[in-house]
PAZAPA-4460 file (N, C-alpha, C; in steps of 0.05 Angstrom, whole numbers, plus 32768, in hexadecimal, padded with zeros to 4 digits):
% residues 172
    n_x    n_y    n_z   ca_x   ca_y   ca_z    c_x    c_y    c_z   seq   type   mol
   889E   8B42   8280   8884   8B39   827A   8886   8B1B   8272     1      X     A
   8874   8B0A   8279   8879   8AF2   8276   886F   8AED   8256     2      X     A
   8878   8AD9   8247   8875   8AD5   822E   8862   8AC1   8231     3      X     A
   8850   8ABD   8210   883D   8AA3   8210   884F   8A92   821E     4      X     A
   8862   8A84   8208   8877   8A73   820A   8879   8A68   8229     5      X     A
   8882   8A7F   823A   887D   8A6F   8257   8865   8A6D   8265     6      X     A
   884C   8A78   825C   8834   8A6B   826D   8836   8A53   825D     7      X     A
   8833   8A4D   8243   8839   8A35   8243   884B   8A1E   8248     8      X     A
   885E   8A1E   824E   8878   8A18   825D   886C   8A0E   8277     9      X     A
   886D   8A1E   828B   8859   8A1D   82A6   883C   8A0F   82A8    10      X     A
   882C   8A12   8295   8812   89FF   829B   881D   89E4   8288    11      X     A
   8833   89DC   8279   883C   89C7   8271   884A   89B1   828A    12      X     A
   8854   89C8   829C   885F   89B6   82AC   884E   89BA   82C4    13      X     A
   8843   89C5   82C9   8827   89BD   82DC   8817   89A5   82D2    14      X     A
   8811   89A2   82BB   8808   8984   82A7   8810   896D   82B6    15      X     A
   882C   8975   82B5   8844   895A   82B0   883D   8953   82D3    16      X     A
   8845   8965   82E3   8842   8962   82FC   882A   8950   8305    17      X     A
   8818   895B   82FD   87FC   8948   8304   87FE   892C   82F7    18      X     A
   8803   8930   82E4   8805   8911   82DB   8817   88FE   82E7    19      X     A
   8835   890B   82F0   8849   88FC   82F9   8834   88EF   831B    20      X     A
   882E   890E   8324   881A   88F4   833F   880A   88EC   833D    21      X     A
   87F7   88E4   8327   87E6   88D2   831F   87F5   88BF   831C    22      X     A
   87FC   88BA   830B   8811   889E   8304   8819   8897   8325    23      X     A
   8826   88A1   832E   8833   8893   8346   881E   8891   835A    24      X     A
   8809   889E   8359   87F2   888D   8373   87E2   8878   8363    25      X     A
   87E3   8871   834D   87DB   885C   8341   87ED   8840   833E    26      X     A
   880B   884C   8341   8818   8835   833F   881D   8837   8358    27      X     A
   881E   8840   8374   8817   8835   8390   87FB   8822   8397    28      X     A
   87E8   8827   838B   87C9   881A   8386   87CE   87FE   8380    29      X     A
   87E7   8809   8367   87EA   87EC   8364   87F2   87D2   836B    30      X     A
   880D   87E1   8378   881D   87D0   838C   880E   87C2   83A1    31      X     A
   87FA   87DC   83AB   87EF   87DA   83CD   87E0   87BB   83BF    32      X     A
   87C8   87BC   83AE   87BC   87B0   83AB   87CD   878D   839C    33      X     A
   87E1   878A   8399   87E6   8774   838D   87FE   876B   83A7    34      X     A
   8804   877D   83B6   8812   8775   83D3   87FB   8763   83E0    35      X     A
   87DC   876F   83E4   87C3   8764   83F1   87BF   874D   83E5    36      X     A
   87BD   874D   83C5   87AC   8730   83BA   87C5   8715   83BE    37      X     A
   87E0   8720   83BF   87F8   870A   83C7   87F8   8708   83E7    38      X     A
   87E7   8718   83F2   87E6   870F   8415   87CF   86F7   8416    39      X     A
   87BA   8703   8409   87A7   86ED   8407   87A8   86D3   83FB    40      X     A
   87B7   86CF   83EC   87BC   86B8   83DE   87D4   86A1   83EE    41      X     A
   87E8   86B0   8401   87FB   86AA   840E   87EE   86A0   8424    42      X     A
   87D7   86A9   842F   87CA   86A3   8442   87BB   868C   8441    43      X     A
   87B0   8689   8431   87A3   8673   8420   87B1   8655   8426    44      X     A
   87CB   865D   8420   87DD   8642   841C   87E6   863C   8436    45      X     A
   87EC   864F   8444   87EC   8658   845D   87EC   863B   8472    46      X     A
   87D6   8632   8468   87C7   8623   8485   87B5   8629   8492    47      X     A
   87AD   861E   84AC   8792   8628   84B6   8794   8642   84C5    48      X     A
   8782   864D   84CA   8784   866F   84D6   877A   866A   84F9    49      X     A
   8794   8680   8501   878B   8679   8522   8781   868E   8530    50      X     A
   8769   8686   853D   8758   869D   854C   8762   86AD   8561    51      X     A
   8766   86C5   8564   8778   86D3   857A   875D   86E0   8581    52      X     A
   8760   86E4   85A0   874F   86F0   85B2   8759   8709   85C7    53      X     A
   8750   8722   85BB   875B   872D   85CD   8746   8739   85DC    54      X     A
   8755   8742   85EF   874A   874A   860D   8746   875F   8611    55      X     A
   8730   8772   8619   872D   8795   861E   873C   8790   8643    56      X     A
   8746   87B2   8637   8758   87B1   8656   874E   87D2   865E    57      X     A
   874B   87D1   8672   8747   87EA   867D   8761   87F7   8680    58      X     A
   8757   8817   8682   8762   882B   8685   8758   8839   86A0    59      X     A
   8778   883C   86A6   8769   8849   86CB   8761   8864   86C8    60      X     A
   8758   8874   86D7   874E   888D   86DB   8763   889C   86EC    61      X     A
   8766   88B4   86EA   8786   88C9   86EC   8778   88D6   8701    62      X     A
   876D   88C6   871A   876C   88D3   8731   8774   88C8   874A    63      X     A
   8777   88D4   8758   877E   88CB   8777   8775   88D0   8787    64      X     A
   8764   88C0   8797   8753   88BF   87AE   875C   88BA   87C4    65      X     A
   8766   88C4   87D5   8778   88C0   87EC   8769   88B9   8801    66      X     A
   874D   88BC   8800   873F   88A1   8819   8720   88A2   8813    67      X     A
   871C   888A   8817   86FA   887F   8816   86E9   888D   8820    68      X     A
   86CD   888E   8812   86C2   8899   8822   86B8   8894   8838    69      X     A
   86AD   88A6   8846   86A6   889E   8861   8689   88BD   886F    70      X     A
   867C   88A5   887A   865D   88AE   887F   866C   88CA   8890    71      X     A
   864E   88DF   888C   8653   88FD   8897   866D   8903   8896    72      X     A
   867A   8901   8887   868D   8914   887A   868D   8916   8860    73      X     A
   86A5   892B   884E   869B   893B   8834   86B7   8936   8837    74      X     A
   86CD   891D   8816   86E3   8920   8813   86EA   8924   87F5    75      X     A
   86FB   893E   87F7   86FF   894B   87DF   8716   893F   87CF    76      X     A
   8716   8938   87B0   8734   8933   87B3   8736   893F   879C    77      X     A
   8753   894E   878A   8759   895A   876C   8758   8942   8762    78      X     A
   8751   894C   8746   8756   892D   8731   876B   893A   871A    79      X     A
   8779   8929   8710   878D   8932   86FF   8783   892A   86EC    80      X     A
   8778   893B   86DE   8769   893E   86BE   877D   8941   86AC    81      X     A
   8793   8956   86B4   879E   895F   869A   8791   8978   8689    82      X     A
   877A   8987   869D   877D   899F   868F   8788   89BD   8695    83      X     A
   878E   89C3   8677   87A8   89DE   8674   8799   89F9   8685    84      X     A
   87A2   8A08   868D   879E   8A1C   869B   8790   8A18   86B8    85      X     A
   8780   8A24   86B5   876F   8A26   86D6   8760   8A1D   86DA    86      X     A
   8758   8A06   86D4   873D   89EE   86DA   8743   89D8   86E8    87      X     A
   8740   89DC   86F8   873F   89BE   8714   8719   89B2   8716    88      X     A
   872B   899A   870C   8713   8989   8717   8712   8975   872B    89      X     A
   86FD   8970   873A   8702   8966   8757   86E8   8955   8756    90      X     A
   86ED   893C   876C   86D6   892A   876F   86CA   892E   8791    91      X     A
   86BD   8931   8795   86AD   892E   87B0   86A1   8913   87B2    92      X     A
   86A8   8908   87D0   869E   88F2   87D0   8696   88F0   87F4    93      X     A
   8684   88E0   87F4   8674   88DF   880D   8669   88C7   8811    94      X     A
   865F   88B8   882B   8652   88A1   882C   8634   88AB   8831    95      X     A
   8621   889B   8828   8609   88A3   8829   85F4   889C   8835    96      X     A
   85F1   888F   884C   85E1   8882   8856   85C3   8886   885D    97      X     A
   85B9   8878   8855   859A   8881   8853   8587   886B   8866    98      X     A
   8580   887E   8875   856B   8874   8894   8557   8862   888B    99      X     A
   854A   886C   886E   8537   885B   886C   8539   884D   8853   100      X     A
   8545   8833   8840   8553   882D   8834   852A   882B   8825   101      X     A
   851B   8823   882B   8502   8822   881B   84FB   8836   880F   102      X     A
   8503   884D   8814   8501   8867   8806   8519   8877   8802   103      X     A
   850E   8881   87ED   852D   8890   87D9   8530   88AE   87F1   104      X     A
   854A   88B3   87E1   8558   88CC   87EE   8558   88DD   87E0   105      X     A
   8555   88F5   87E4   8569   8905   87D9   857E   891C   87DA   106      X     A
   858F   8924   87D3   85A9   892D   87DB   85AA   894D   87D0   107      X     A
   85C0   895A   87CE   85C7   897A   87C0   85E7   8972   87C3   108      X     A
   85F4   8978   87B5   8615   8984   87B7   8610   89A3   87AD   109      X     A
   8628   89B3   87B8   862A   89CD   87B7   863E   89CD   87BF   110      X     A
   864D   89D8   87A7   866B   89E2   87A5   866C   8A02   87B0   111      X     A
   8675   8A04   87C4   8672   8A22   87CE   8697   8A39   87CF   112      X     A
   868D   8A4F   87C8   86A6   8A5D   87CD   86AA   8A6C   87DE   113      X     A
   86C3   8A7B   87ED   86C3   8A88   8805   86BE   8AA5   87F5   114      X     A
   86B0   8AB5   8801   86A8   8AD1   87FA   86BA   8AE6   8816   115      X     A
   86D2   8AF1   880A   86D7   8B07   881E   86D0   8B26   881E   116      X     A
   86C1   8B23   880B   86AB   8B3E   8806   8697   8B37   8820   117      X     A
   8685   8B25   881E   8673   8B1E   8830   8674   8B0B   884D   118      X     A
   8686   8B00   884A   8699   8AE9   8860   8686   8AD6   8862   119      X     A
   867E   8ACB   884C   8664   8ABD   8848   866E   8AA8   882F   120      X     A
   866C   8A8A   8833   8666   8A75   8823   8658   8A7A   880E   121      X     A
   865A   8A7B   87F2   8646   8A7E   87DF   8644   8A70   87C6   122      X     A
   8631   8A61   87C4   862F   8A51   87A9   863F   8A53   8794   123      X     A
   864F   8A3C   8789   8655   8A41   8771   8651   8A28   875E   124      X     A
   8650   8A17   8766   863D   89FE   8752   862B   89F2   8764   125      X     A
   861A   89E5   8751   85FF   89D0   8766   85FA   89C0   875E   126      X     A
   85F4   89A4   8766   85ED   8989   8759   85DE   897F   8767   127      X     A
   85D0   896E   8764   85BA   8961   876D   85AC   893F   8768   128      X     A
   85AA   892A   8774   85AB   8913   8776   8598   8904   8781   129      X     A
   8598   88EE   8787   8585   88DA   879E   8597   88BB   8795   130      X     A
   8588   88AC   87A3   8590   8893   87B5   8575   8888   87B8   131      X     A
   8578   886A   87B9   8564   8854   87C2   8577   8847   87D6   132      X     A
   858C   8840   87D0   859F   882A   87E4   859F   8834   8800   133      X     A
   85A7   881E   8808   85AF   881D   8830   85C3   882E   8831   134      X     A
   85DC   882C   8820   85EE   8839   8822   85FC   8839   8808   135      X     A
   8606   884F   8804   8615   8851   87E2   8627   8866   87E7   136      X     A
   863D   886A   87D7   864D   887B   87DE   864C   8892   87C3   137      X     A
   8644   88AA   87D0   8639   88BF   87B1   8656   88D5   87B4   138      X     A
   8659   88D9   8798   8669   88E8   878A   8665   8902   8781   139      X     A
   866C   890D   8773   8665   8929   8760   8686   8938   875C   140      X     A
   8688   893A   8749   869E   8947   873D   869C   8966   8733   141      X     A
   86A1   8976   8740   869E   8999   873A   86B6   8997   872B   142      X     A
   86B4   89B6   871B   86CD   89BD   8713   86C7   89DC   8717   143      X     A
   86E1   89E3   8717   86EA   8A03   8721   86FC   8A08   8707   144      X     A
   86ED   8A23   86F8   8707   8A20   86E5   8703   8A49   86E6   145      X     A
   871E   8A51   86ED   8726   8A67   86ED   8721   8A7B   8704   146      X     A
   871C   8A73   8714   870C   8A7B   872F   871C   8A78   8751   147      X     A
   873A   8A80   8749   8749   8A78   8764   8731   8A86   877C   148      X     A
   873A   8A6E   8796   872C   8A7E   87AC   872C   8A60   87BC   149      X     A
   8723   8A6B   87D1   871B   8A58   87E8   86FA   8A4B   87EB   150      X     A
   86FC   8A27   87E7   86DD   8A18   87E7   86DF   8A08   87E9   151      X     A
   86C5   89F7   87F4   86BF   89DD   8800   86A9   89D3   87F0   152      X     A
   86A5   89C3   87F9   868E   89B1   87EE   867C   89A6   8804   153      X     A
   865A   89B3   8800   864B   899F   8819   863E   8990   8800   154      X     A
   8630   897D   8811   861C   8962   8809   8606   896E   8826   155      X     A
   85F1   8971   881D   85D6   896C   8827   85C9   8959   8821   156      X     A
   85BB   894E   883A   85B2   8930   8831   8595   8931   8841   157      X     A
   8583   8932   8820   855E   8935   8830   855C   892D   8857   158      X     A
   8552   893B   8862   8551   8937   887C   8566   8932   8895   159      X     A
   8585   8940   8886   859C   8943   889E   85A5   895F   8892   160      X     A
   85BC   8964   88A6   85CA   897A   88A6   85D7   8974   8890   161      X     A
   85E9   898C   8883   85FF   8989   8872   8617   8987   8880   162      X     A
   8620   897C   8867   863B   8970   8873   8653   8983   885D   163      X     A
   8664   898C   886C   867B   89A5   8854   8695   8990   8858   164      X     A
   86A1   8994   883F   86B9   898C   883F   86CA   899B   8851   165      X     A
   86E1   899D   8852   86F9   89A6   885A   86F9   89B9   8846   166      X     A
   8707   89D9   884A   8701   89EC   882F   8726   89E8   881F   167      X     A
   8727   89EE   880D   873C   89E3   87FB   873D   8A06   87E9   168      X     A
   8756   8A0C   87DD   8764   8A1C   87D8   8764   8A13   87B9   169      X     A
   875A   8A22   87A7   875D   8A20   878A   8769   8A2F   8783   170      X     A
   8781   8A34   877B   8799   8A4A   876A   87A2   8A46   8751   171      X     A
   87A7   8A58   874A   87A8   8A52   872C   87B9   8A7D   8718   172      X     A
***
């Protein structure tokens, strides 16, 4: 059985404890702060202060596009995201040319999957867009996450046929 004697013993040096790290983040406070007011004063005497300019730099993007787009076709490419398990993300890209540049367009992407239950193409994402320009080159990035199988990608473009990618193999 524990005695008075040592609860007090134990909340004595629990006391001591707290106080010992008080004291020492006060005398770091202190240091920090009289290291600062001897930087400032050093600086002072210093001489004149010289303006440095720095420069924003880009950061590239962790994909690879292995060819331009190009009118009536649909080119797929993986993008290396970096994510863990079974999520592929991919960019679709297409040229877009529009007959009548005075009036707008508009477009559909549809990420489709192979169905061997039905032997039938079938929706699995959809996006949707338009255009004013003569020509612009349109994008859309699907992602597939957990869903191995065989799919393409069309672009329908207000008043033409669709156009399907090449179908591509997602495993995982």
């Amino acid at each position: 059985m524990p005695t008075r004697s040592a609860a007090v013993l134990a909340s004595g040096t629990t006391n001591a404890a707290k106080l010992f790290i008080a004291a020492l983040a006060f005398t770091s406070a202190y240091v920090g702060f009289s290291a600062y007011s001897s930087a400032g004063s050093a600086a002072v005497t210093a001489g004149p202060a010289t303006t440095i300019t720095l420069a924003a730099r880009e950061v590239p993007v962790t994909e690879e596009i292995t060819t331009a787009a190009v009118a009536d076709k649909v080119i797929v490419n993986v993008l290396a995201d970096g994510q863990a398990g079974c999520v592929k993300s991919y960019v679709a890209r297409s040229l877009l040319i529009n007959p009548d540049p005075d009036q707008g367009v508009s477009y559909r992407w549809r990420l489709t999957r192979w169905s061997p239950a039905t032997k039938t193409w079938r929706t699995y994402l959809s996006d949707h867009d338009g255009t004013a320009a003569a020509e612009q080159t349109v994008q859309w990035r699907p992602r597939v996450t957990g869903n191995p199988g065989w799919y393409r990608v069309e672009l329908k473009v207000q008043g033409a046929d669709p156009i399907n990618s090449d179908r591509f193999q997602v495993t995982c």
